[in-house]
DRENLOGU-882834 format. One record per atom (N, C-alpha, C): z, y, x; residue in three letters. Coordinates in steps of 0.05 Angstrom, whole numbers, plus 5000, padded with zeros to 4 digits. Atoms other than C-alpha are relative to their C-alpha. Layout:
BEGIN
ZYXAla/...
END
This chain:
BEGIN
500150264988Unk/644366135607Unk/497649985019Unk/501850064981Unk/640265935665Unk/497749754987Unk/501450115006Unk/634965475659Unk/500649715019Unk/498950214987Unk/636064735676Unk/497849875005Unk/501650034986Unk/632164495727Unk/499149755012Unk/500050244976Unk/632863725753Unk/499749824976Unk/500950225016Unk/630763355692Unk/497350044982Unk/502350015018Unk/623863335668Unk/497949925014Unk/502650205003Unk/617562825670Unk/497850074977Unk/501749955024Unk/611463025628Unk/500249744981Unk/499650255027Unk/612562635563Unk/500050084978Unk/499249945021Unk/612762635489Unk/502349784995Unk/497650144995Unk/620162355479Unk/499950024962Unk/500549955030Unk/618762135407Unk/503349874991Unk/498650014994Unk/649761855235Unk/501550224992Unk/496950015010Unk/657262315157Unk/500549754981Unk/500150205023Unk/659261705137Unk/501950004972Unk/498849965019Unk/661561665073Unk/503249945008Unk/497349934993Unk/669661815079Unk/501249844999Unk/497950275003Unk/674361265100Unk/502550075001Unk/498249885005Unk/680761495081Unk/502049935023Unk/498450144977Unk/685961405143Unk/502550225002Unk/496849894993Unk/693261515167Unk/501149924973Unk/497550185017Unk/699761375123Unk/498650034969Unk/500250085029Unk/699161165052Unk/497350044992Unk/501749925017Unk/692061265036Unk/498449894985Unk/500150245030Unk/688561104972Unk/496350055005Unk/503949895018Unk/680261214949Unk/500049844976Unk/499549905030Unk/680261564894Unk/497650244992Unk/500949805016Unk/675261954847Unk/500450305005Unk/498949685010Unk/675062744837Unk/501549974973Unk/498049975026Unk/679662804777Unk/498050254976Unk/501949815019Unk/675763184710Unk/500850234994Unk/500049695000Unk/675763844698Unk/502650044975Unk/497250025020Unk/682164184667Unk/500850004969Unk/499850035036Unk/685463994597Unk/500750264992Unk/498949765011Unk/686364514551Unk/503449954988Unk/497650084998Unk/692964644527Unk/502150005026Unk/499150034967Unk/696364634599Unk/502750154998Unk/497049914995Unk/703864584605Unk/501050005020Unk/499149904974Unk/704164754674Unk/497350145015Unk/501949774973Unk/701565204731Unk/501349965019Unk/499450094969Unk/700865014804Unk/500250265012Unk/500149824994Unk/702565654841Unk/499549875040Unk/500350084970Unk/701065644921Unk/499550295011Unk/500249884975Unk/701565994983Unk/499449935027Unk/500650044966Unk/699066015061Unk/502549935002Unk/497549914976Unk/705565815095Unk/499649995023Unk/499350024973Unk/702965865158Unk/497549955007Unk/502450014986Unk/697666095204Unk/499249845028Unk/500650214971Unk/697265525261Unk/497849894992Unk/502350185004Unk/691365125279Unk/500449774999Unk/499250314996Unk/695464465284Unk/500449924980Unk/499350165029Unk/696764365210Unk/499150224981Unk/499949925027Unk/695964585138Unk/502550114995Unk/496650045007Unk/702164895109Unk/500250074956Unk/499449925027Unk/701164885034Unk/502150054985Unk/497649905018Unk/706565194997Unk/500550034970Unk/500149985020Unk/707565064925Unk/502049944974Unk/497850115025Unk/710965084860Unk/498649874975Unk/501550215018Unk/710264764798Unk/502150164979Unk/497949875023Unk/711465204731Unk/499149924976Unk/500750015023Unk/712464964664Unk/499650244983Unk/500849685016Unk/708865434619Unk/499749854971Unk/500350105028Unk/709964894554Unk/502450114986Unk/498249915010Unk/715164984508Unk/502049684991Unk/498250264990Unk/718664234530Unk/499449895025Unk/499550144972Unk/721263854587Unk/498949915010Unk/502250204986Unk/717263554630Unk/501849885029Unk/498650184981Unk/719663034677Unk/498749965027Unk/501249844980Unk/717863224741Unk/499449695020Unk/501150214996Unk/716362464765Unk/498149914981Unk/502050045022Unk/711562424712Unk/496950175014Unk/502649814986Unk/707563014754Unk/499049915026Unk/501750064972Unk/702362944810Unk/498250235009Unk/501249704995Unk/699563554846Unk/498149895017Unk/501150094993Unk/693563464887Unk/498650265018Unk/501249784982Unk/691663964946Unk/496849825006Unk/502050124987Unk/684263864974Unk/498350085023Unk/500849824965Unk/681463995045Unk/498249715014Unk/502050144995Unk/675663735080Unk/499949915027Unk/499050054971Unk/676463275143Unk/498250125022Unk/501849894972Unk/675063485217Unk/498049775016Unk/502050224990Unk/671362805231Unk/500849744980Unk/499050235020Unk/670662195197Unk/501949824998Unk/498750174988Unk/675161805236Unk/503350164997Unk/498749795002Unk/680062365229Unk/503049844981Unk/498250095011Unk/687362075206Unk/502550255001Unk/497649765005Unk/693162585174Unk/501949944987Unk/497450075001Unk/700062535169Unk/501250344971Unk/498549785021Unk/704562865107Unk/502950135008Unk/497249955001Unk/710663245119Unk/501150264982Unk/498049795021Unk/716163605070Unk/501650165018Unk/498649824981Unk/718964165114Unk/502850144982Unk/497749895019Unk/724264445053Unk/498849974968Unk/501649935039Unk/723664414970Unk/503550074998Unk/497549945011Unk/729064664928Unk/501249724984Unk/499650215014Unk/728263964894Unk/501349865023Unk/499450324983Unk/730063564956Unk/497849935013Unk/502550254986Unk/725063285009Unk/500249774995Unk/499350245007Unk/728362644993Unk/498049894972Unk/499850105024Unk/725662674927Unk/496750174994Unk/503250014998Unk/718362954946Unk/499149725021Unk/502050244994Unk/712562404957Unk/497350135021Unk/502349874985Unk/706062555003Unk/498849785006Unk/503250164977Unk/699162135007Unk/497950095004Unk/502649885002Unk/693662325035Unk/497449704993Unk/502050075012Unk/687562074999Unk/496850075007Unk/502550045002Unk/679861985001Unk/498450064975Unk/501149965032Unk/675362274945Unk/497449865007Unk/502050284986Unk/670161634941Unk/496950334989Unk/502149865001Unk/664562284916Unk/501050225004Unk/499549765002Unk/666262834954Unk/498250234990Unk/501749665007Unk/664263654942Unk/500450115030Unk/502149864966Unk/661364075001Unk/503050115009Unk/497049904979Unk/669364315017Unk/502549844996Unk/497850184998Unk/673063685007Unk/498849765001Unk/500750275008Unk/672862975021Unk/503249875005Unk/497050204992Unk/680662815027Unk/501850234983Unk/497249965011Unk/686763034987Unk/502249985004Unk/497250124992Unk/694363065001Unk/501150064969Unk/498249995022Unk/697762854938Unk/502549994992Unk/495949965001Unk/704863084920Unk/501049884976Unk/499050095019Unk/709162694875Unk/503050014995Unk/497449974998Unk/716462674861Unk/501849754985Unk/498250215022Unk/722162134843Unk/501550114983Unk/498349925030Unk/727462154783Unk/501250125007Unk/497949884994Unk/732262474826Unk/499050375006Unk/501549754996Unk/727363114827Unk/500950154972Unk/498549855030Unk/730263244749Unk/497350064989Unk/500949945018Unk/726563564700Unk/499150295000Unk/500749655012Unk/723164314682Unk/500249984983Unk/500149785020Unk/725164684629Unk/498150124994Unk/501549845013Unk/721165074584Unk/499950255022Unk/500049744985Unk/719365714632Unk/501249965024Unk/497650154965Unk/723165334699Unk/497549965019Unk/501750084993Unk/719465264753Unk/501549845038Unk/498650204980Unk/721164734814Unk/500750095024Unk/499249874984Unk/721965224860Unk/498549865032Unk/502550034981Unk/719565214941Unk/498949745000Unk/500850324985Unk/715964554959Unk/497850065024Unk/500949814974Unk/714464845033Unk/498949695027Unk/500850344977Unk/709664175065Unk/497750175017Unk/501649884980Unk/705564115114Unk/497649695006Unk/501750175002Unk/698963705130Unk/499749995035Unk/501149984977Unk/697063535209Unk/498449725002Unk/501250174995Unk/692263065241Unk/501749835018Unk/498050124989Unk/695562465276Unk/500250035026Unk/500449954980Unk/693062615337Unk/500750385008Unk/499049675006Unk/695363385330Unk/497150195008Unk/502149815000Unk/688063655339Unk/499650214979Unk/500249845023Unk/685664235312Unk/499149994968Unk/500850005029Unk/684764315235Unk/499150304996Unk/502249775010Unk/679164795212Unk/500049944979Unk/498649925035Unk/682165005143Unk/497250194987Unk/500949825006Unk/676265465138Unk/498049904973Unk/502650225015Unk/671665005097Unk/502249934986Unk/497950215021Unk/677964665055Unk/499750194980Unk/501049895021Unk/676864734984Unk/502350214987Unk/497349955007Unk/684464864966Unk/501350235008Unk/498749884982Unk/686165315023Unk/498950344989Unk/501149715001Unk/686866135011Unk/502750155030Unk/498549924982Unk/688066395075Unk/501450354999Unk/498749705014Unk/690067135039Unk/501949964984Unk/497350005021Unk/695066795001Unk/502150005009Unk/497550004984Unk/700967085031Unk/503249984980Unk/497349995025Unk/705567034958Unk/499249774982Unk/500350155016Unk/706166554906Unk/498150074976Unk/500949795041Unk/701366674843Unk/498549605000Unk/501550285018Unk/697166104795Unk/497350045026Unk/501950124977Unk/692065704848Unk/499249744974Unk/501350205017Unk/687165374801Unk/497949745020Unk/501650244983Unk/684364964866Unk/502549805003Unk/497950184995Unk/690764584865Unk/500449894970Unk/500149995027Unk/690264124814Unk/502849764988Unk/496450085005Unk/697763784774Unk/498449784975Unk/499550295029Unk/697263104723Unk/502849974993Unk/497950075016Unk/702362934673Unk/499449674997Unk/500850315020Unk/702362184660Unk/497349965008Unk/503549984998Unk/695162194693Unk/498750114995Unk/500949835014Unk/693362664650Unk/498950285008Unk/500449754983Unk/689663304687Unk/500550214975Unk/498949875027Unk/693763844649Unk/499150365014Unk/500049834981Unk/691664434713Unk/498049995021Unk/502449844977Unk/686364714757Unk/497049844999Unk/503650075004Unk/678664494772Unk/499949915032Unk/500350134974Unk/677663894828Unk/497250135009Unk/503349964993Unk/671563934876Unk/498449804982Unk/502250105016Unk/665163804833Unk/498649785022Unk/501650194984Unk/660463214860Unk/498150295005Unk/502149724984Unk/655563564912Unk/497049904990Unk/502650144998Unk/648363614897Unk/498449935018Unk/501950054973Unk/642263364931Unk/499050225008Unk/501049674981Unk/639363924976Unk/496950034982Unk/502349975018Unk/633264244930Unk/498250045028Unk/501650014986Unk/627264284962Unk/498949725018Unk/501050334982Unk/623263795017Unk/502649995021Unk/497950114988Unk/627963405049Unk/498549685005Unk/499750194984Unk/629162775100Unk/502349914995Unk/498050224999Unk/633662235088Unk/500449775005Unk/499150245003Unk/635061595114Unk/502549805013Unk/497250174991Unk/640661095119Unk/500049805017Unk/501450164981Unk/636860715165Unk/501249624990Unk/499050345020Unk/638060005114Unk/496349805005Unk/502150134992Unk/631959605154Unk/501449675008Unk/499550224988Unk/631658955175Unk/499649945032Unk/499650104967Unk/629158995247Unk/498350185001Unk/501549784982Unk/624459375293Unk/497249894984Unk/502250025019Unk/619358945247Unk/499150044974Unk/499749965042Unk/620459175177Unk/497150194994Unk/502049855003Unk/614959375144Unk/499550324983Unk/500249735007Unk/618359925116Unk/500450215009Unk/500049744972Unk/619560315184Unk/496850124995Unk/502749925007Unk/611860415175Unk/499850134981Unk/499649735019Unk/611960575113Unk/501550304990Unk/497049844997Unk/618061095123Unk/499050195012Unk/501449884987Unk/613861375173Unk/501050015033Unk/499550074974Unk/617661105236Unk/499049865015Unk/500750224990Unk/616460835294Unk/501349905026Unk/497850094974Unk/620860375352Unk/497350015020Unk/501249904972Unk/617360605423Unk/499049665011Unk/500450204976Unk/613260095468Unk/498550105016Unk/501749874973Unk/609960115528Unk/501950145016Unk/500249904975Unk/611260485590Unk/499550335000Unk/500349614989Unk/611461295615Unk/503349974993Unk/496949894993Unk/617561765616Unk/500150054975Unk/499149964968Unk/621661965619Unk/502749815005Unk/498250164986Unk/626661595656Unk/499549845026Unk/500050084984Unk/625561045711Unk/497149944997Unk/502850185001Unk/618260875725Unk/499549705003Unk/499950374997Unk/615860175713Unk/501649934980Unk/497750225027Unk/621160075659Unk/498150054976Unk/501450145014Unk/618659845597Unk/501950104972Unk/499350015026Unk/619760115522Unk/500449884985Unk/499950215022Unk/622359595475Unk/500449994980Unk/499849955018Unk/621459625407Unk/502349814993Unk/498550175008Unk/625559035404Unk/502849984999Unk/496849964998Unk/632159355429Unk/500450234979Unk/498949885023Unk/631959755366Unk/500449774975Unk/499450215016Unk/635859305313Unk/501450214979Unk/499849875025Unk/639459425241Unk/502049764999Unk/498850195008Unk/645559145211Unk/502550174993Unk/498349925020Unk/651159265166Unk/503350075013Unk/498550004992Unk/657559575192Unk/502050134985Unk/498749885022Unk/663859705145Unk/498450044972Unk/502049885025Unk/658559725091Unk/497850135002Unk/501549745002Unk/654560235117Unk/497349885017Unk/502350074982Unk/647860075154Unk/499150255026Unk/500349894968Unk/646860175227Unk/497949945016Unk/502750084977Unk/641060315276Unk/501649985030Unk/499449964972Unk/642860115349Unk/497649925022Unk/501050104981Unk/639260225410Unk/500549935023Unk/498650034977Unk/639859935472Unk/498049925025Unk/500549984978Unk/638359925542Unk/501149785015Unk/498750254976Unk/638759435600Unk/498050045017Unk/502049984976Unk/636759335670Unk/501949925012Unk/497850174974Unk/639258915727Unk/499050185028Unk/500549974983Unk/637459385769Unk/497150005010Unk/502550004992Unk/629959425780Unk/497850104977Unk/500749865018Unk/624959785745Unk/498749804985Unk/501750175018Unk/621059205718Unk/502149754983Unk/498950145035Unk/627458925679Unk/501350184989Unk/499749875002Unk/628859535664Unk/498850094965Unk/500949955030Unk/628459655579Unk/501350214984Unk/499349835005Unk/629260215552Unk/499950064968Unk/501650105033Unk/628860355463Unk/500050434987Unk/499749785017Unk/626860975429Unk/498949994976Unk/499650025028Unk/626661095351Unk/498350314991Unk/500749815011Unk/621361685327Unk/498150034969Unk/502750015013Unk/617761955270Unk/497349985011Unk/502550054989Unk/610561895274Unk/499050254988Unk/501849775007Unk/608762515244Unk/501450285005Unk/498349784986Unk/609863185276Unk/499850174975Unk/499849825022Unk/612263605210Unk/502450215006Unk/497549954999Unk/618763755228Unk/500650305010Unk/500649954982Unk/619964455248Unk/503650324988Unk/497949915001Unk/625365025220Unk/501349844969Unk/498450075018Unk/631464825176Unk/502949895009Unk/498250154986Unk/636864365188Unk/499149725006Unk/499950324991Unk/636963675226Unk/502749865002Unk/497850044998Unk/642863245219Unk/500349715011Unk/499950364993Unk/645062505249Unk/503150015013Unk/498150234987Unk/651462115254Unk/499949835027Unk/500550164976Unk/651561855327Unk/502549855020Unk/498150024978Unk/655961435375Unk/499449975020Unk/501450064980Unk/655761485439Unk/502049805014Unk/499050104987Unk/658761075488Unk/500550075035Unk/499749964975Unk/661861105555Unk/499149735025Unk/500650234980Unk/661060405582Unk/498449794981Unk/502250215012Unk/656259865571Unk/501649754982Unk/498350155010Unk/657059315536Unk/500749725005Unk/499350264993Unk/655758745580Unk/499150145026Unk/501450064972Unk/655558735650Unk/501550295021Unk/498549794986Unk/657659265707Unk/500050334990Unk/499449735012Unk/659260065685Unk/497650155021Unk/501449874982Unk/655660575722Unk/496950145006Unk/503349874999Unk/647760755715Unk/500950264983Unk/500549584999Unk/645061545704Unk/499249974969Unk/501650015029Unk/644161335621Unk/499450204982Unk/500549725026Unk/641661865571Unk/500549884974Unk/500150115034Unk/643661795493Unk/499950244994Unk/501049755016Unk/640462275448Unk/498650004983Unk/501850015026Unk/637762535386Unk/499150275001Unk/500949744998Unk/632763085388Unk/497650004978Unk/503349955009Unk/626263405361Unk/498650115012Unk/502049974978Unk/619963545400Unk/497149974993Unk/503250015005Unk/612763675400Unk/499549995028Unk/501050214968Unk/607563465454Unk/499250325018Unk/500049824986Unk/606863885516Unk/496649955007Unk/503150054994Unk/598763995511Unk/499950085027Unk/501150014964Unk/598764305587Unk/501950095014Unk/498149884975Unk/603064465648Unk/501650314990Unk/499749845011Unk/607264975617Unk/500150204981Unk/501549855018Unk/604265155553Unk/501550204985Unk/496849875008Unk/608665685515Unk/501049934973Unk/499250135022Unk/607965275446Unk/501949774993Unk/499050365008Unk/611164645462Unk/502750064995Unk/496949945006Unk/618864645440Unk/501449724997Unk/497950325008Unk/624564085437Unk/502850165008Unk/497449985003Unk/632064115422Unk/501649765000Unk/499250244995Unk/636663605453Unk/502450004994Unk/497950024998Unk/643563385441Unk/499349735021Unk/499850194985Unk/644762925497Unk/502949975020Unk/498950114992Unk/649562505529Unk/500249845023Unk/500150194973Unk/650362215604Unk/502949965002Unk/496950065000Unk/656861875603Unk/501049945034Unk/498849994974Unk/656461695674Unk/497550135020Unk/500549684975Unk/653562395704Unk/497650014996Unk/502949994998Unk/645962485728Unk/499050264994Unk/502049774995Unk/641063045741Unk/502550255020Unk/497949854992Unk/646563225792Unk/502150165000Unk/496849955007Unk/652663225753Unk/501149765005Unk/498750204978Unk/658362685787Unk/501249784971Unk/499150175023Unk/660662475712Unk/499750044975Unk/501750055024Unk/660062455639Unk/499950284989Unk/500049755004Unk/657463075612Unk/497149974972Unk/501049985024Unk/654663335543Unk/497650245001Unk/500349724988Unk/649063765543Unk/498250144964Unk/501449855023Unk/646064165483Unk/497450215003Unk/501849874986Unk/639164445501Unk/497650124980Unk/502149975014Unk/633764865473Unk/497050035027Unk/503150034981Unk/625864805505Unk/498250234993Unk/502149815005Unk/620965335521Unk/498449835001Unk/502250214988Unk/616664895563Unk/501549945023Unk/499550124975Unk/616164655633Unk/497749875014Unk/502550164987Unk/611264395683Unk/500750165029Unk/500250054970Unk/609164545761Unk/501150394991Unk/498549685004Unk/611065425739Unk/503050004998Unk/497849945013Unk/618265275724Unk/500449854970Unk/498450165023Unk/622565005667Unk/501250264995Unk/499049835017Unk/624265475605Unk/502149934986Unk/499550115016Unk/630065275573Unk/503150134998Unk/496649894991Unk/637665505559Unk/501949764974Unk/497550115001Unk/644065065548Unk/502449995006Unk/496249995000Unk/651164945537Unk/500049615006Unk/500050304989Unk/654664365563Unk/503749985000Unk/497050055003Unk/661064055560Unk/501549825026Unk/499050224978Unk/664463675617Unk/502549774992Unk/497450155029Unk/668563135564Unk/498049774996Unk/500950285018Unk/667562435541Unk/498950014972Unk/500650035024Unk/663762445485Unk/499749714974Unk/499650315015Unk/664661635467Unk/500550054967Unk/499050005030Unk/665261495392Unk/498450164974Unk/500849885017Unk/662761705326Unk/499950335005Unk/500149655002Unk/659462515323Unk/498650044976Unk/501949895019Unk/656662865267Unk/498850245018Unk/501149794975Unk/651463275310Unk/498550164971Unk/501249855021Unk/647963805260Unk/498850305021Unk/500649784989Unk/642764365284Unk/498850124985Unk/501949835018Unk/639964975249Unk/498150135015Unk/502349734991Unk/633465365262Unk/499050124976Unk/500749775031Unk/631566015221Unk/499350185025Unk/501249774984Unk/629466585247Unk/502050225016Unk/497149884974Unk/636566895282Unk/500049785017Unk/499250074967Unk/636566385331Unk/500449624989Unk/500050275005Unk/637865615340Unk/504049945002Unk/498150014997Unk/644765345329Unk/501349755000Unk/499450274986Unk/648864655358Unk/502550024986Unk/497750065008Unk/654664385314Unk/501449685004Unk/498350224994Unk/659763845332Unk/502049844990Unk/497850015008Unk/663563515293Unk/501150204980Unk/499049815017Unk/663664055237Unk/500350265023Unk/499149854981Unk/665264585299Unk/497350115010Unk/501849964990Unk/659365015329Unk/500649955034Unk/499350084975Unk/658664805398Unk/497250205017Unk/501949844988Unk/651965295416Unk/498850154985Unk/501749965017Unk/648165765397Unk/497450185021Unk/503249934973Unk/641465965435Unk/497750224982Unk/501149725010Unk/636466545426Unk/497749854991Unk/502249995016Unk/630166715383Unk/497649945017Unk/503050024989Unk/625066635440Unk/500349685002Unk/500150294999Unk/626265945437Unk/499349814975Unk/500650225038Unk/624565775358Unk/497049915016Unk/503550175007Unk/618865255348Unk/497750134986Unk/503249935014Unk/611565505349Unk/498849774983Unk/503050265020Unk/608464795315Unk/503049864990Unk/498350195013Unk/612464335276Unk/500949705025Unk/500350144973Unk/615063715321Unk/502049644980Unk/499150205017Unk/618163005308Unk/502750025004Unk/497650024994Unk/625262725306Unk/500249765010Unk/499750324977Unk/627762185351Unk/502650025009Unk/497950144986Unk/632761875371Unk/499849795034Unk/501150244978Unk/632761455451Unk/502049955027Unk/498050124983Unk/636161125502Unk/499149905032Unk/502250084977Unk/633861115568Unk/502050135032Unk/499350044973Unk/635161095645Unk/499250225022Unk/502049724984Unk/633761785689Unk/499949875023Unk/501850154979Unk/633761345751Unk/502049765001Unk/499550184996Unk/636560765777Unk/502349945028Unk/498449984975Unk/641660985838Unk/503150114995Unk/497050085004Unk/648461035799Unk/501549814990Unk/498850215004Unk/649360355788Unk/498249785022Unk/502150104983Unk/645259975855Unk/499849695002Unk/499750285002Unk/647159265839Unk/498149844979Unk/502050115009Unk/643358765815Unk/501049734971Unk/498150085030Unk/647758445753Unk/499250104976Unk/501849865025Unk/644858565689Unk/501750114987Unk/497649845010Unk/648459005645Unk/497750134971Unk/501549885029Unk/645859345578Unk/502750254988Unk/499549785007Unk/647759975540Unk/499749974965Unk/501449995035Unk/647760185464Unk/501450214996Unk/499049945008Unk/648160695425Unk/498650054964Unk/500849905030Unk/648360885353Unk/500250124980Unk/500949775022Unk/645761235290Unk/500949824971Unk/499150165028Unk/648661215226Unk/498250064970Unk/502649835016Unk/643461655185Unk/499350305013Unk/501349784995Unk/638762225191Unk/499650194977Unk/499849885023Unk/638162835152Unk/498550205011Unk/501549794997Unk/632363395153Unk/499550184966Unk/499649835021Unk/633764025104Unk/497350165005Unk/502649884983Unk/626264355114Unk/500850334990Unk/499949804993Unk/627365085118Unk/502350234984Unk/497249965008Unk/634665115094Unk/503349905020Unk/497250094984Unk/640965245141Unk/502049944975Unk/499050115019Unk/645364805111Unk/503250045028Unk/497550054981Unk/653364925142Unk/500449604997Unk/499150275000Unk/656064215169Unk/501549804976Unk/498550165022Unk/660164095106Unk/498149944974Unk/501750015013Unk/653764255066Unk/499149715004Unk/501650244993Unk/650963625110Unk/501249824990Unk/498150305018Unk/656763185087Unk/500549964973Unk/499949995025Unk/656763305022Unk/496449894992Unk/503150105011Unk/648563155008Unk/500049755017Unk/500050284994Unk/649662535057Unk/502149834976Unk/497650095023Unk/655762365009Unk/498849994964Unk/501350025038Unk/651362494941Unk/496649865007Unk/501850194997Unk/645862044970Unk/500349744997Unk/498550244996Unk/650461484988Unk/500849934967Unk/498850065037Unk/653361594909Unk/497849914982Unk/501949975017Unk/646761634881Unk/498649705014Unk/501450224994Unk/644960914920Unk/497550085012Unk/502449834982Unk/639261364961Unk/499249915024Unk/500250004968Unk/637461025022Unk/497750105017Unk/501849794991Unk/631461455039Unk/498750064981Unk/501749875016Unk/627261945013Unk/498850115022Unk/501949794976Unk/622162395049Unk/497850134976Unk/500949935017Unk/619562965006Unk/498850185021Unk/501249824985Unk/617463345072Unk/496950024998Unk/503050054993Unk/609663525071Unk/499250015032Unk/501150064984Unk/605463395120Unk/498950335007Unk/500649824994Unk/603264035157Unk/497950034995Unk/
END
């Protein structure tokens, strides 16, 4: 990667929600308890099928008691972990020996997921499905799982899924009830909290004045410097808090009519630079258009980490951006994503290498980055979206921030006020533990269970 060259001002630039179950029939529901003994049936399963557009679980259902079991009485329960939160999936019966007519399909929500499931497709069957026999077994039930939108599905992480299972045999991740009754296999366990020091919060404040941002160890930006438009003005006050679906939300936001002195800009940082390998994680939306007033300014939305640049190029200073210009800037024409790691920078040149996406990024992201000592790495949505070299790890520890700001003022030239927002749904710092993306949703998911709305066990350097 080259080094990117048309954005930088000396400065210190100081969001998984718990699973909402979506698309046809769906329920929230529990993990189910670990299997009964005794067990008059076995779920058998197979791959049917290597595409990226769906699931194809393939399964039977064998009585191994020595009486009938009434095959509307049973409930089988595949489990696979979504590709975004928002993420809605559709059931379909492609052939059974019983009858598609007479197979059922919902997909479901587990209200405490485990680190490779937070959703279920549950198979059921009506009366006209008959009965097993002692030693009978229901023969194919050949379905299939896709998203509604037909995006890809990354099976690789689903708890259920054996992508070597090219024959039928006993699949104890697939788990079968009698009467309610779990008579077969072992659901996902609740996930634990991540050992060690760790960052957590659900950002559950009352305003940019709470006195427990302070004590938390945050702080909403004021005053004046970069980077962005000169003359504009930091406002603590366009950082706010408030309850959305349940969940608690930080939003910041931006406005300007056009001139740098109404020009308000909000950023959200720790105050103490600890922060430095591990994982960092945040729920974020971005947006494409404002939310009042004309479309069009050079806006930045981003969540990074960063330490201070002591002189013109120093080779200590480091920062890692995920960022967002929905409409263009630093001489790109439209909305573009960029994922960046920092050597330095000053009057010698800018050190830095990035990936970039040329796509709308609008809407809920789970952004998640690791640093260790192979290299730094950018995930999207569960998906790696970068990964950048070792001369680029953090010499000092640095903060985390979140901010919302203006790189200049000449792609929107009118003088109509207009405002911006974007927002964070929580933050997550694993201190010197890569944690995969499903790891992240699972310890946001056993925080949320455990009623956790921050912790901070990180020391102080």
């Amino acid at each position: 990667m080259t080094a990117r060259t048309s954005r930088r001002l000396p400065r210190l630039r100081a969001t998984l929600a718990t699973a909402v179950a979506a698309g046809l029939g769906t329920a929230l529901l529990g993990a189910l308890p670990a299997a009964a003994a005794g067990e008059p049936l076995a779920v058998q399963y197979r791959n049917g099928g290597s595409g990226t557009a769906q699931a194809s679980p393939w399964l039977k259902v064998v009585n191994t008691g020595s009486a009938p079991v009434a095959l509307d009485q049973v409930k089988l329960r595949y489990y696979f972990r979504s590709d975004s939160p928002f993420a809605a999936y559709r059931f379909a019966c492609d052939w059974a020996v019983r009858g598609c007519a007479n197979v059922t399909g919902t997909i479901g929500a587990i209200s405490e997921p485990g680190a490779a499931a937070d959703r279920y497709l549950e198979i059921g069957f009506t009366a006209g499905a008959g009965t097993l026999a002692p030693g009978a077994d229901s023969g194919d039930l050949q379905l299939r799982v896709h998203r509604t939108d037909w995006q890809v599905m990354d099976q690789g992480d689903d708890y259920s899924f054996g992508a070597a299972q090219s024959g039928y045999a006993n699949w104890a991740k697939v788990t079968a009830t009698v009467a309610g009754v779990q008579v077969w296999g072992t659901a996902p366990t609740k996930p634990p909290v991540p050992a060690g020091p760790v960052l957590f919060d659900d950002f559950d404040y009352t305003g940019h004045d709470d006195p427990a941002l302070a004590a938390h160890g945050w702080n909403a930006r004021s005053g004046g410097g970069g980077p962005g438009v000169a003359g504009a003005t930091w406002a603590p006050e366009n950082v706010t808090f408030a309850k959305e679906a349940g969940n608690s939300v930080m939003t910041l936001r931006t406005s300007t009519a056009g001139t740098a002195e109404s020009t308000r800009q909000s950023e959200f940082h720790s105050q103490a630079m600890k922060f430095r390998y591990g994982t960092y994680a945040a729920r974020v939306r971005f947006s494409d258009a404002p939310v009042s007033g004309p479309d069009g300014d050079h806006l930045v939305q981003s969540f990074f980490a960063i330490n201070d640049l002591k002189a013109p190029n120093a080779d200590d200073y480091s920062e890692y951006d995920f960022e967002y210009l929905p409409n263009g800037g630093w001489g790109e024409p439209s909305n573009i994503f960029f994922a960046t790691s920092w050597e330095t920078y000053g009057p010698q040149g800018n050190d830095n290498q990035y990936t970039v996406s040329r796509a709308s990024f609008a809407g809920w992201h789970d952004l998640a980055l690791t640093i260790d000592d192979s290299g730094i790495v950018y995930y999207v949505d569960g998906v790696e979206f970068a990964r950048h070299d070792t001369r680029y790890l953090p010499e000092r520890p640095m903060v985390i921030a979140f901010n919302q700001w203006l790189t200049d003022l000449a792609g929107q030239t009118g003088t109509a006020a207009r405002s911006y927002e974007e927002q964070v749904d929580y933050v997550l710092h694993v201190k010197d533990r890569v944690l995969t993306p499903a790891q992240v949703g699972a310890a946001v998911a056993a925080y949320r269970a455990a009623g956790t709305t921050f912790t901070d066990t990180v020391p102080a350097p």
